[in-house]
C-alpha positions as CSV (number, residue, x, y, z in Angstrom):
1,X,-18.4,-16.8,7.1
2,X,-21.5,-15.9,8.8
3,X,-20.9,-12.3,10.5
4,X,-22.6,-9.3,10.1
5,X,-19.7,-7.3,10.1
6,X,-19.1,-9.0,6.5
7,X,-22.0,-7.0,5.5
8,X,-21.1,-3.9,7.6
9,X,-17.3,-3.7,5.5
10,X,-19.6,-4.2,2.1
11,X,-21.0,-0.8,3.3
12,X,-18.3,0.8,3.9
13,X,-16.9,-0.5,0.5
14,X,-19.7,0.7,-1.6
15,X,-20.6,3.7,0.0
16,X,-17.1,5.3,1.5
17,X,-14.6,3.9,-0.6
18,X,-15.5,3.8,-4.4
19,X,-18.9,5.6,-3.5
20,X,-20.7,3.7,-6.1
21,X,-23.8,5.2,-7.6
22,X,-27.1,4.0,-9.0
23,X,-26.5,2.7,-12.6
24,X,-22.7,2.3,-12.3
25,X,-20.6,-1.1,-13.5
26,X,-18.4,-2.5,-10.5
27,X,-15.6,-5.1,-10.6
28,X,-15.5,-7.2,-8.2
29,X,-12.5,-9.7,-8.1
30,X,-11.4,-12.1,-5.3
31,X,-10.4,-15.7,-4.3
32,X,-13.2,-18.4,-3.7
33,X,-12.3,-18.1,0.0
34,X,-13.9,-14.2,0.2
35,X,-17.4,-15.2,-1.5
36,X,-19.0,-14.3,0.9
37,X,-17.8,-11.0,0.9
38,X,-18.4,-11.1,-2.8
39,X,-21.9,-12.1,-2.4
40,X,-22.4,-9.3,0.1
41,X,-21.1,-6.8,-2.1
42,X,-22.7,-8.3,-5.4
43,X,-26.1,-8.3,-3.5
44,X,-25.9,-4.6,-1.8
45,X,-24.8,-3.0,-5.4
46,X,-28.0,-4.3,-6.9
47,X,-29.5,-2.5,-3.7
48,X,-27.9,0.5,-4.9
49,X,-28.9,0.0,-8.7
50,X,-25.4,-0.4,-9.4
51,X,-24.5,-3.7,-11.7
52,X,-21.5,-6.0,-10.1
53,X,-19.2,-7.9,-12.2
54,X,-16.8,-10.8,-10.9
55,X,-14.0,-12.2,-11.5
56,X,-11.7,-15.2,-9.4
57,X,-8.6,-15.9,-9.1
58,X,-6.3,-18.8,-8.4
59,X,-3.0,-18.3,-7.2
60,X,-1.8,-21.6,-8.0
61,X,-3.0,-21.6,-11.6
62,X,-1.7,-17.7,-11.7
63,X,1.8,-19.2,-10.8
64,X,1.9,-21.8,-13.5
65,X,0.9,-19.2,-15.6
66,X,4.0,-17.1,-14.9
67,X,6.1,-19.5,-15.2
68,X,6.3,-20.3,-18.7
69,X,4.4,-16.4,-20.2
70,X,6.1,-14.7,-23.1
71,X,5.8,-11.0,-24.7
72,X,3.2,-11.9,-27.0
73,X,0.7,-14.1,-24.6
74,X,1.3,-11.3,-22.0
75,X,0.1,-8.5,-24.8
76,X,-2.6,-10.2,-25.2
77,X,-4.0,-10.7,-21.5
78,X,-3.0,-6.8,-20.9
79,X,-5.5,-5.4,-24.1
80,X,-8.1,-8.1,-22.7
81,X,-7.7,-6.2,-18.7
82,X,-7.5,-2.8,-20.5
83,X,-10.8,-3.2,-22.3
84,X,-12.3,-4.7,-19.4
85,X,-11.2,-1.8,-16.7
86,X,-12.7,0.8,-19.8
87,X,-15.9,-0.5,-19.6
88,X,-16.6,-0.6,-15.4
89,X,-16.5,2.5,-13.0
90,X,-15.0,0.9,-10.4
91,X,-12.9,-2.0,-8.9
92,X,-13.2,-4.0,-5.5
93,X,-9.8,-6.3,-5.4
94,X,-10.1,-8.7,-2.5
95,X,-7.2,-10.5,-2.0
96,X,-7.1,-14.0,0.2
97,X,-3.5,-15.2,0.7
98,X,-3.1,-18.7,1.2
99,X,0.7,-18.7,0.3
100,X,3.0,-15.5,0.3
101,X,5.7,-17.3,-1.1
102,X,3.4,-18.7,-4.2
103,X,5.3,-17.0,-7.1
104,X,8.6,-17.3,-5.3
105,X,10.0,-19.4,-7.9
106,X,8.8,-17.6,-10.6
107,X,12.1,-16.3,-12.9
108,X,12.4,-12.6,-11.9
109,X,13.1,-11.5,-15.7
110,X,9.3,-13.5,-16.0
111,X,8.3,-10.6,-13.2
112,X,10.0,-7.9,-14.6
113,X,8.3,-8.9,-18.1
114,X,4.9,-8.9,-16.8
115,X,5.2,-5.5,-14.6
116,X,6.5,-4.0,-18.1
117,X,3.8,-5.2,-20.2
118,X,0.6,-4.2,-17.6
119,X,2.1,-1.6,-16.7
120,X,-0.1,0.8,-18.8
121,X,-3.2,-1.2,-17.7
122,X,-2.4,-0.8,-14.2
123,X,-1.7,3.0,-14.5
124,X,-5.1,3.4,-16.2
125,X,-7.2,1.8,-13.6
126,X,-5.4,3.5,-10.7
127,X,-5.8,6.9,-12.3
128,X,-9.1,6.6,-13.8
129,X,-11.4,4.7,-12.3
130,X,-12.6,4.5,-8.6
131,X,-10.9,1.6,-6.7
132,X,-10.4,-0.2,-3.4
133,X,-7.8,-3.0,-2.3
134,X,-8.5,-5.2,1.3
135,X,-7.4,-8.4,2.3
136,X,-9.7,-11.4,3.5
137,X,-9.0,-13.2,6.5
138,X,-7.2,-16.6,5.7
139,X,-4.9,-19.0,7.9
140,X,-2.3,-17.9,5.7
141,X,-2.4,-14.2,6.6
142,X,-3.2,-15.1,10.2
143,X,0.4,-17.2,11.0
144,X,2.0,-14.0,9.3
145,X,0.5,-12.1,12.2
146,X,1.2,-14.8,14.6
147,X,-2.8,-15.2,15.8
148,X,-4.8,-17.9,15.3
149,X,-7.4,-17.6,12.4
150,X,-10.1,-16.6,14.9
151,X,-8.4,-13.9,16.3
152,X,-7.1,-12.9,13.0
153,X,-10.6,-12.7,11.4
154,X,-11.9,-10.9,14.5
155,X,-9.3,-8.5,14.3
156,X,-9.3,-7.6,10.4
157,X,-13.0,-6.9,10.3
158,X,-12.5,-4.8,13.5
159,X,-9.9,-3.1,11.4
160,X,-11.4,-2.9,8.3
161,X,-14.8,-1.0,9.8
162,X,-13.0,1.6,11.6
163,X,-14.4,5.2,11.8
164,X,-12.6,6.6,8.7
165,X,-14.8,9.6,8.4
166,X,-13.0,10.7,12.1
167,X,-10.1,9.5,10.3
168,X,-10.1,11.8,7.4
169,X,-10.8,15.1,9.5
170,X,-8.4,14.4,11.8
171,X,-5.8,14.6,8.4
172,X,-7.1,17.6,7.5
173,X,-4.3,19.5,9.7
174,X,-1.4,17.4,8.6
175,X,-2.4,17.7,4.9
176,X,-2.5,21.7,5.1
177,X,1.4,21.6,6.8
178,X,2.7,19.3,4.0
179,X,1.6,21.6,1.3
180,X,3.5,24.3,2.9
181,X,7.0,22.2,3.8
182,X,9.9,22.3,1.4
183,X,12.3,20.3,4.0
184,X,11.9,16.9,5.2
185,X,14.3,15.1,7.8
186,X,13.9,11.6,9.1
187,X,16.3,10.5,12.1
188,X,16.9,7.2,14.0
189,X,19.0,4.2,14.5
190,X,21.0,4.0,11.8
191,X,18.5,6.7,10.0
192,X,19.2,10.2,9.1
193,X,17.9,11.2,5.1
194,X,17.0,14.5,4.2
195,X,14.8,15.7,1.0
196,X,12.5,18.1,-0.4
197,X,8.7,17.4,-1.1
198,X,8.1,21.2,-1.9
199,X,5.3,21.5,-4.3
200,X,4.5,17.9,-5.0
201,X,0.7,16.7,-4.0
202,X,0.0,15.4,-0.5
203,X,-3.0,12.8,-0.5
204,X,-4.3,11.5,2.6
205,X,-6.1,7.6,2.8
206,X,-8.5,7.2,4.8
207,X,-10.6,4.3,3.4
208,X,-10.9,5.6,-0.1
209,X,-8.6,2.9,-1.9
210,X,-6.9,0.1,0.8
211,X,-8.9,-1.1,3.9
212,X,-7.5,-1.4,6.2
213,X,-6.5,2.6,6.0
214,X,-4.5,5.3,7.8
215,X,-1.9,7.1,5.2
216,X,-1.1,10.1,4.0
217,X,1.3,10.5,1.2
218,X,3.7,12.5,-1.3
219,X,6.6,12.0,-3.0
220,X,10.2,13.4,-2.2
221,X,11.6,15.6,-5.3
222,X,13.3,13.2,-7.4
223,X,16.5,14.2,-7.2
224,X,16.7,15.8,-3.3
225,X,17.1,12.7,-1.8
226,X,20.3,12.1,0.7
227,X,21.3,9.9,3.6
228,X,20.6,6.7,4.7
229,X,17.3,5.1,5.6
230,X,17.4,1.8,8.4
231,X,14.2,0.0,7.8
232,X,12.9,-2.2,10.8
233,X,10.4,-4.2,9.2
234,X,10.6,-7.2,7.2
235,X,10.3,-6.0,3.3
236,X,8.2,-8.3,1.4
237,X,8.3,-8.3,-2.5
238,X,7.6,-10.6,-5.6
239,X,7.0,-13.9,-2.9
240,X,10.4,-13.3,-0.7
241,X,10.9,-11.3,2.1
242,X,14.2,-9.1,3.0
243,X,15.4,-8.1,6.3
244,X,17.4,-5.6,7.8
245,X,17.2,-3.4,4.5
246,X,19.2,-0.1,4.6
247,X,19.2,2.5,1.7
248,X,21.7,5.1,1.4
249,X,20.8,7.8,-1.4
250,X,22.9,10.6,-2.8
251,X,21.2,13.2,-5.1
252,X,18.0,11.1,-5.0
253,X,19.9,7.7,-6.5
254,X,20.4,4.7,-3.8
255,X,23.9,3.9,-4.2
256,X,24.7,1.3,-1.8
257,X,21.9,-1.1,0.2
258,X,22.5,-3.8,2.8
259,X,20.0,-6.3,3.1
260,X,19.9,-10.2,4.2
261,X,19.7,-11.1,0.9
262,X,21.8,-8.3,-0.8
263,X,21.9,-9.2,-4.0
264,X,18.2,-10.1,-4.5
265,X,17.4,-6.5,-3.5
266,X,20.2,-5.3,-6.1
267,X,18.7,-7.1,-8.5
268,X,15.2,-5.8,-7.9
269,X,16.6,-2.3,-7.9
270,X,18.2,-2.9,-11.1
271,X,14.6,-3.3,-12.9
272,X,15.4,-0.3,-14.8
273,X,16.5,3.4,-13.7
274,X,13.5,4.9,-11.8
275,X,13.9,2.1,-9.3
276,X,16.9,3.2,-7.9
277,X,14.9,6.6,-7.3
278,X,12.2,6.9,-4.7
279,X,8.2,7.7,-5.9
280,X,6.5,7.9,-2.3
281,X,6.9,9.2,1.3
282,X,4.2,8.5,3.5
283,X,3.2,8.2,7.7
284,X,1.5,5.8,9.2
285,X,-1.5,6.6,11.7
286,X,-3.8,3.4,11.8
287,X,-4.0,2.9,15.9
288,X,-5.3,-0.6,15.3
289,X,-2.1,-1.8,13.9
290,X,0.6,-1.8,15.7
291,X,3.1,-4.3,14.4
292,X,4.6,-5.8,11.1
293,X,3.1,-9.1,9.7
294,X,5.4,-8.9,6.4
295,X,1.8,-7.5,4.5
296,X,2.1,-4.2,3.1
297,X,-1.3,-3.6,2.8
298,X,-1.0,-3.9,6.5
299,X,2.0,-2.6,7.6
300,X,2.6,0.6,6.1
301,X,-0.8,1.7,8.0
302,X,0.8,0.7,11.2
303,X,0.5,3.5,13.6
304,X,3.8,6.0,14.7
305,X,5.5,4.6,11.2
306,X,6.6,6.1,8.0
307,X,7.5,3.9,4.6
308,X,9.3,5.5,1.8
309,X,9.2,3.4,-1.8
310,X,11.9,2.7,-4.3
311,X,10.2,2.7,-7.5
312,X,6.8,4.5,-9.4
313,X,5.2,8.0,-8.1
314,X,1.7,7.9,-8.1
315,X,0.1,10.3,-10.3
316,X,-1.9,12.0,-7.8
317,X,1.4,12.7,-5.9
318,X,3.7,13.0,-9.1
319,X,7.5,13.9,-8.7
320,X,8.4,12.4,-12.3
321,X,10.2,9.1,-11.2
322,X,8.6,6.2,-13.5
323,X,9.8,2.7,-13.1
324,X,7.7,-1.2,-13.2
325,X,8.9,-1.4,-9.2
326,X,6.7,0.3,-6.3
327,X,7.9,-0.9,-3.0
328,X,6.6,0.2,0.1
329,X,9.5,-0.2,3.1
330,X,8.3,0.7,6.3
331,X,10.6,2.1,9.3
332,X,8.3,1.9,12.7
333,X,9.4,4.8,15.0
334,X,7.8,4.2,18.2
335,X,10.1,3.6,21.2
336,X,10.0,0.2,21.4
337,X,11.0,-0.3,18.2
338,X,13.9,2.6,18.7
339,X,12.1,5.7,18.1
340,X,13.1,8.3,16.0
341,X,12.0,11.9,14.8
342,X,10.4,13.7,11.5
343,X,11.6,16.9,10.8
344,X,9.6,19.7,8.9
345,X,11.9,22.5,7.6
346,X,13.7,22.3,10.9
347,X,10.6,22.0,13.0
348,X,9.8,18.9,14.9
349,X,6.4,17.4,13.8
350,X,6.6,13.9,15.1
351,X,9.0,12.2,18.0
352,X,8.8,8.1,18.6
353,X,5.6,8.1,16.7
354,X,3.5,10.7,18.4
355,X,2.4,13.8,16.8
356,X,4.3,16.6,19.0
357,X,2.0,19.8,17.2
358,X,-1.0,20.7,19.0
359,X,-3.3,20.5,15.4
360,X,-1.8,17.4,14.5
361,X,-2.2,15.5,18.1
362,X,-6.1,13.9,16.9
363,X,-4.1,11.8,14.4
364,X,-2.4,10.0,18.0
365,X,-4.2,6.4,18.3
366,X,-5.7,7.7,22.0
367,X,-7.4,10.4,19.6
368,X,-8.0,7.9,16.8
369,X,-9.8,5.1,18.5
């Protein structure tokens, strides 16, 4: 792919997101479709004195992989990646999917084996060293969005260099309220859940770790959560995708879903016990994306929505839940997909996806573009 803004997102890879410095050791790992990404980014960290490593991947061998691992092959690979992610600084993951459904015959006791075993590698790298996840434009990922590959492309690099700087002022505002709310309501068809988020970390994303950006997140306290939450969106997860999911919590524990495929979602929820507890609530700004393509790394950044995650806290935004599940579900509250309204201790903050506070109106998308 021959398009300068391929260099302009290594820039803003380096330089904004893992703000690599002269004699650091990067990871960079990707699919043979994003080399030239890879080669933008392996040639602009010698630039910067900084040493890139690499490292591809293959789906299709991943998947025959999974098929057949055990405990003690699984051990193995997991002290290899640990040893690895100790000795770098920093990690550029590009992802290129060909095939979301891929590992969708994989066993889920072979998934819930694997998230148990790296789940201690993946914990360090997230909490200790610099990182940055983005997708790669691929005909895959451009049917999911229902564009053709040119359009696609044009519109993920567009994406993908958007002014995060403005971005990350205009949380600033947002990110000060947050720390001082206890209460949290969220209202809408078929939606009205109440919880606490009072003194739990509020970290905003703009650019730092997935591009495209445009989150801010906590975590509700672990045992606060009640009422029932409609989501709008498809819900993606381990190769299948689930519709019309609704969660109904009481003291912080879903207790009864509905979903398409109900008892593929109980299953996942029965991982262990943190995944029947939620580890993340976070809103969606991003004015660039404006509908669901069944990508997380997309959609939760999809402006006027809000996702809220059965499964792991972040550490950085820590309310105690621990579990191998982290699933982003995202509930779009703009008008024409219903509307709806967050609550902050009783004060509205946000109607049908538009900020309603004057200091939090320059996170609206006419602000944001």
């Amino acid at each position: 792919m021959n398009d300068p803004r391929i260099g302009q997102l290594a820039d803003v890879l380096l330089d904004h997101s893992i703000r690599i410095k002269e004699g650091e050791r990067v990871l960079i790992t990707g699919h043979h479709t994003t080399k030239p990404l890879m080669a933008e980014l392996i040639d602009r960290s010698y630039d910067r004195q900084a040493y890139p490593y690499i490292e591809l991947i293959d789906d299709e061998l991943g998947r025959h992989l999974n098929m057949g691992c055990e405990k003690e092959q699984l051990e193995t690979q997991a002290k290899w990646a640990l040893q690895r992610y100790k000795d770098i600084d920093a990690v550029i993951a590009i992802i290129a999917e060909e095939n979301d459904a891929e590992m969708a015959e994989v066993p889920s006791e072979k998934f819930r084996l694997r998230g148990e075993v790296f789940k201690p590698v993946q914990e360090f790298y997230i909490n200790n060293r610099r990182w940055v996840l983005l997708n790669y434009p691929t005909p895959g990922l451009a049917q999911k969005a229902g564009m053709s590959t040119k359009a696609f492309t044009d519109f993920l690099l567009d994406v993908c260099t958007a002014d995060y700087k403005k971005m990350e002022k205009a949380f600033a505002p947002l990110k000060s309220l947050m720390e001082k709310t206890d209460r949290v309501r969220i209202t809408g068809p078929d939606t009205d859940l109440s919880f606490s988020i009072k003194d739990i970390p509020v970290v905003p994303c703009a650019g730092e770790a997935n591009i495209p950006d445009g989150e801010i997140y906590t975590a509700p306290v672990k045992d606060s959560v009640n009422g029932t939450i409609t989501f709008n969106t498809p819900c993606p997860y381990r190769g299948v995708t689930y519709n019309n999911v609704s969660l109904t919590f009481k003291d912080g524990q879903i207790v009864s879903v509905e979903a398409d495929q109900k008892e593929k979602l109980e299953d996942i929820l029965n991982t262990d016990e943190g995944a029947r507890y939620a580890g993340e609530f976070a809103i969606g700004v991003n004015p660039y994306i404006l509908d669901p393509m069944g990508d997380i790394l997309f959609d939760e950044k999809i402006g006027g929505s809000l996702h809220f995650t059965p499964g792991e806290a972040y550490e950085d935004a820590d309310n105690g839940n621990r579990s191998s599940v982290h699933w982003d579900m995202v509930l779009i509250q703009r008008p024409e997909y219903g509307g709806g309204e967050i609550y902050f201790d009783d004060v509205l903050v946000r109607k049908d996806g538009e900020f309603v506070l004057e200091e939090l109106k320059g996170l609206n998308p006419d602000k944001l573009k």
